[in-house]
C-alpha positions in Angstrom: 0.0 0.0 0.0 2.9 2.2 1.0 4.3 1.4 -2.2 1.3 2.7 -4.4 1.2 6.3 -2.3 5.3 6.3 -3.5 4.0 5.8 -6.9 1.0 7.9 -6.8 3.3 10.3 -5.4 5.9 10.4 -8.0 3.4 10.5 -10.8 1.5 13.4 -9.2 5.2 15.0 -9.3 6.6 14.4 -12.7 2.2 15.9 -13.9 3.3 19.0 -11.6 6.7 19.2 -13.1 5.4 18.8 -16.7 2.0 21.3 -16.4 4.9 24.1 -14.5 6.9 23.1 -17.6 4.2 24.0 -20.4 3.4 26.9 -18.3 6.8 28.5 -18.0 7.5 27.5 -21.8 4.3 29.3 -22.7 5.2 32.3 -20.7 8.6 32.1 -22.4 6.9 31.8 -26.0 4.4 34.7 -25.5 7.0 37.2 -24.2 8.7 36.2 -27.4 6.1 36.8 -29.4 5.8 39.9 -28.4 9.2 41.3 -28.4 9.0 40.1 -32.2 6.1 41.9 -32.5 7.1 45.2 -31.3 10.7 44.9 -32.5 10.0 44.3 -36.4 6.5 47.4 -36.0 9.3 49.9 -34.7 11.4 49.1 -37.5 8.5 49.5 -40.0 7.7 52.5 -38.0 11.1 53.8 -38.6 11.6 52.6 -42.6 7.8 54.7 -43.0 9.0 57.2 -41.0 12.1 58.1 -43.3 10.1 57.9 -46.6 13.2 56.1 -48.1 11.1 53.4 -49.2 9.5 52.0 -52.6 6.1 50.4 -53.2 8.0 47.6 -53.8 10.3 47.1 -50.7 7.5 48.2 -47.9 4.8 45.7 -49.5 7.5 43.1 -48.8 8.0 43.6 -45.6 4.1 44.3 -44.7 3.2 41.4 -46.9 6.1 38.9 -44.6 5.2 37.4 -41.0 8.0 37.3 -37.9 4.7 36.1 -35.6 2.0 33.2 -34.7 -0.7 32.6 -32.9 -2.7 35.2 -31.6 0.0 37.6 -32.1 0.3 36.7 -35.3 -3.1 37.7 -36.0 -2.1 41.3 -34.1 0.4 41.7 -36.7 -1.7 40.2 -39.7 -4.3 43.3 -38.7 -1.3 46.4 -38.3 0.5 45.1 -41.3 -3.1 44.8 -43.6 -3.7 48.6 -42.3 -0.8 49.7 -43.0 -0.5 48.6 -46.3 -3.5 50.3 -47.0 -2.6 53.3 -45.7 1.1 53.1 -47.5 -0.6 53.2 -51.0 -2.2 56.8 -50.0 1.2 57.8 -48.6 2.9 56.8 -52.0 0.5 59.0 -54.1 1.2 61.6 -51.7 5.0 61.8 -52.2 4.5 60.8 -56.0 2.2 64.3 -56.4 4.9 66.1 -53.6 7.5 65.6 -55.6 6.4 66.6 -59.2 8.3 69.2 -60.4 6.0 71.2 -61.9 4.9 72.2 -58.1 7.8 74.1 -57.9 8.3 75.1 -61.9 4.7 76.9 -62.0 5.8 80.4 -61.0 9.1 80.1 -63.1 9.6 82.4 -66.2 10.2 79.2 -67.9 6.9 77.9 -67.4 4.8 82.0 -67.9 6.6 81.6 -71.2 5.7 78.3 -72.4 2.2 77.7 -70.8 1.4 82.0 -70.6 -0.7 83.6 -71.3 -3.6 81.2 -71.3 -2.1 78.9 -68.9 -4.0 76.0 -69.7 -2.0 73.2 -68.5 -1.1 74.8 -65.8 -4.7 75.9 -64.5 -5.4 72.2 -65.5 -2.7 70.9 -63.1 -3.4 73.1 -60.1 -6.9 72.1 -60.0 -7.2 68.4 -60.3 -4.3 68.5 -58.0 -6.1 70.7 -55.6 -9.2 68.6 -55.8 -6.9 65.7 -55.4 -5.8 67.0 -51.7 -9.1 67.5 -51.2 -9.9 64.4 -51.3 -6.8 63.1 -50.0 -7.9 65.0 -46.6 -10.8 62.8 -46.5 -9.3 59.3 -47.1 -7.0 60.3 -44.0 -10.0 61.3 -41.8 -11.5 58.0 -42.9 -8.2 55.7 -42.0 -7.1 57.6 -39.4 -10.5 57.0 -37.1 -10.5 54.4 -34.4 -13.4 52.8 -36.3 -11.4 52.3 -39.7 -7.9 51.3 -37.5 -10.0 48.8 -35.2 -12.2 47.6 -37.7 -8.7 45.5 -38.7 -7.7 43.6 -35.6 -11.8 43.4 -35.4 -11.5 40.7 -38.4 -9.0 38.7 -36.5 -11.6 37.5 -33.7 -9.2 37.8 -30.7 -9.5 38.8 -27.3 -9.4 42.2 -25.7 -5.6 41.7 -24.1 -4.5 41.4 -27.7 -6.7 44.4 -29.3 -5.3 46.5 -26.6 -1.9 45.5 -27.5 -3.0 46.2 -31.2 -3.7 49.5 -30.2 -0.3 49.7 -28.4 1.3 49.0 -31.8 -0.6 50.7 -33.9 0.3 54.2 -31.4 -1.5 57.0 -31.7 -3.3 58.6 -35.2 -1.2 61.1 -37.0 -4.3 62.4 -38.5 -3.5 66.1 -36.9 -0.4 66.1 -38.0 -1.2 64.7 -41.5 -4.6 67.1 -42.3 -1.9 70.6 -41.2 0.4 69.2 -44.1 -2.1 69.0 -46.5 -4.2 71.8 -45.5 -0.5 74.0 -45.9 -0.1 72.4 -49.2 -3.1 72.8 -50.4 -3.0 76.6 -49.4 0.1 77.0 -51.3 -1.2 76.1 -54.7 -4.5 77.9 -54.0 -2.3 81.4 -53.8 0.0 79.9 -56.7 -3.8 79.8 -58.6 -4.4 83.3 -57.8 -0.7 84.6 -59.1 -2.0 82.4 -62.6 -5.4 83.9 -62.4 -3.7 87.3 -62.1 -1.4 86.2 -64.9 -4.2 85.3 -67.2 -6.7 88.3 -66.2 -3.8 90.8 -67.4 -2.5 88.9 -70.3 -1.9 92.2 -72.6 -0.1 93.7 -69.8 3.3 91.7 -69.5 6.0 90.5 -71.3 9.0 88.0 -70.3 12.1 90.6 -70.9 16.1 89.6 -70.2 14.1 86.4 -68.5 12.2 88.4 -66.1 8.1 89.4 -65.7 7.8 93.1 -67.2 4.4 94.7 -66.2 2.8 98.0 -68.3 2.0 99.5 -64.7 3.6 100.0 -61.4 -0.4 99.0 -60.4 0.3 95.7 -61.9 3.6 95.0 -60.5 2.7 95.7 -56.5 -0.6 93.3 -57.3 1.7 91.3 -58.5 4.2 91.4 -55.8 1.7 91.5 -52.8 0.7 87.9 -54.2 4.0 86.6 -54.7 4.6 88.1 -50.6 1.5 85.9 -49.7 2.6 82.8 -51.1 6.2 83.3 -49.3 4.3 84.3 -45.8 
């Protein structure tokens, strides 16, 4: 009888030993998890941040998987959103980056597109309208709804859509809608300088590749708008 208690005994052991085991080796795999997790969303975090990036190179690494389990699901739902979100940023820095943002107000361009303007009246508004737009797709990704709706699809508990959230940080849509809202102001007052371009067409000429106006009237308007757009 004594015997059977030694057995019973060691058996209950070595079940202790082994479910203590699981337990610490599960502790040990979710904490490792996790630091995966966060390590490879700071690094995307950082590559975004530096807009050093092609469509290309940032889909491969959103579109790649470091985690598993229910953290992989956390990083399934960040890296879906944020591909999303990269293909507005791309456009963005596509349309920053044209040239003929900063060639408009040139003597190069009032000679080839002046005094009519038409490409470059074409340009400003559908890019204008463009922002405009722009402005809402970032209110619409940038709301908890749209962010949450991602992890929301991935059917996991609340401890790991809070750490979604944690990931994920806070929205940038402040930040974002002052950029736009700036850029968009600047090619609203480079539309006026055209306007005023186009209204007085008879009264310039490109001389010794400089903007000659018939009036003194003509050349303060002309001025004070060109003052705005540098305020």
């Amino acid at each position: 009888m004594k015997k059977k208690w030694i057995i019973l005994l060691v058996i209950g052991v070595i079940l202790l030993l082994g479910i203590l085991g699981f337990l610490a080796y599960n502790t040990v795999s979710k904490l490792q998890q996790k630091s995966k997790l966060t390590m490879e969303m700071n690094e995307i975090a950082t590559i975004i941040a530096s807009n050093e990036y092609t469509e290309e190179s940032i889909n491969k690494r959103l579109d790649s998987r470091v985690t598993k389990g229910d953290y992989g699901k956390v990083e399934n739902a960040a890296k879906s959103y944020l591909k999303d979100v990269i293909q507005l940023n791309l456009e963005l820095i596509d349309l920053i980056k044209d040239d003929r943002i900063g060639n408009m107000l040139t003597v190069e361009n009032y000679e080839e597109d002046g005094p009519e303007f038409t490409n470059t009246k074409t340009y400003l508004d559908t890019t204008i309208q463009r922002l405009e737009e722009m402005k809402k797709d970032y209110a619409e990704y940038m709301s908890e709804e749209k962010i949450m709706s991602y992890i929301e699809k991935e059917n996991v508990d609340e401890d790991y859509q809070e750490l979604y959230k944690t990931v994920m940080g806070e929205s940038q849509y402040e930040e974002i809608t002052a950029s736009l809202n700036e850029l968009i102001d600047v090619l609203n007052k480079s539309n006026d300088i055209i306007d005023f371009l186009k209204e007085n067409a008879g009264s310039w000429i490109i001389q010794d590749d400089m903007i000659v106006f018939s009036t003194n009237e003509l050349i303060d308007e002309y001025n004070n708008l060109v003052n705005e757009l540098a305020a």
